[in-house]
N, C-alpha and C positions, 0 to 999 in steps of 0.2 A: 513422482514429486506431487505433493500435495498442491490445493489450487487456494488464490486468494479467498478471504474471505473476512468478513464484517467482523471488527473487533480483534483481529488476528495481529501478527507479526511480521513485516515484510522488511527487506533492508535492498535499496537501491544497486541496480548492478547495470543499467544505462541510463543514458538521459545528463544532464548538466553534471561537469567532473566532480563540480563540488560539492556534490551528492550523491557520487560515488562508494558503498561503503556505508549508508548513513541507515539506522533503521528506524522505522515509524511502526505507526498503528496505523490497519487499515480502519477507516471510521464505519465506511460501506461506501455502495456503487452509486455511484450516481448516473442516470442518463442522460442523453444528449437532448438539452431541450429543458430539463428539469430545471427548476428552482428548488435551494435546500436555505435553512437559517440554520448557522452553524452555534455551538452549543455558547459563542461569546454575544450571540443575539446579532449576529452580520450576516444578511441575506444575500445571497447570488443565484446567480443563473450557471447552469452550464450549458455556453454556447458551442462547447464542442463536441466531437464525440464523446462515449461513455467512457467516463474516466471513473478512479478509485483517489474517495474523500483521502486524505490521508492526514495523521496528527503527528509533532513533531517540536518542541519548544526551541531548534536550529532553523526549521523552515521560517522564513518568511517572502509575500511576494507583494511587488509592487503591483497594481492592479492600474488600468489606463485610466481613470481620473485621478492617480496621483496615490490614490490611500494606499498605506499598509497593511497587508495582511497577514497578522505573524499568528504564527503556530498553525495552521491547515494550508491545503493547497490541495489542488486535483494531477492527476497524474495516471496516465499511462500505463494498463496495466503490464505491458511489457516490457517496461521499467523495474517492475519489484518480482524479486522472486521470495516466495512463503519460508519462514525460517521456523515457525511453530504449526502443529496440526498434524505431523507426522510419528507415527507411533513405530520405534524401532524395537518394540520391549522383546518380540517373536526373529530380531536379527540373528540371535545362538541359533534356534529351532531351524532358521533357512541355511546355517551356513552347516550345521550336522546332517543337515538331508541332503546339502550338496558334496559332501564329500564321503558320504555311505549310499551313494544312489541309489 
């Protein structure tokens, strides 16, 4: 399986149900500690571990002063598994090698 990665394709397969099934753009990584401005000019911190930006016009999060955050959110990269990056074009060539050993 191919690995996340900046600008790529991920769709949720844990984490909150109702997001469940949902697919974003990964934006890039972010680390634990970093401060990013995201592209709507809204600066944050991630106080958590290293999480992955992620974009989505479904997301939105409430943040602890109250504001809205819609369209991005950090998240867990063991939450998203990669749904683009994977090249299957050589899938015929592996499966006639496997059955003419």
């Amino acid at each position: 399986m191919s690995e996340l990665r900046a600008g790529g394709l991920a769709i949720f397969v844990a984490g909150p149900v109702e997001l469940l099934g949902l697919q974003v753009e990964t934006v890039r990584y972010v680390s634990a500690g970093e401060s990013i401005t995201l592209p709507t000019g809204f600066r944050m911190r991630n106080s958590g571990r290293g999480r992955w930006l992620i974009h989505n016009e479904r997301i939105f999060v409430e943040l602890s002063s109250g504001t809205i955050l819609n369209d991005y959110s950090l998240c867990r990269g063991n939450w998203l598994m990669p749904i683009d990056g994977e090249d299957f074009s050589h899938e015929d060539e592996r499966q006639k090698e496997l059955s003419h050993g």
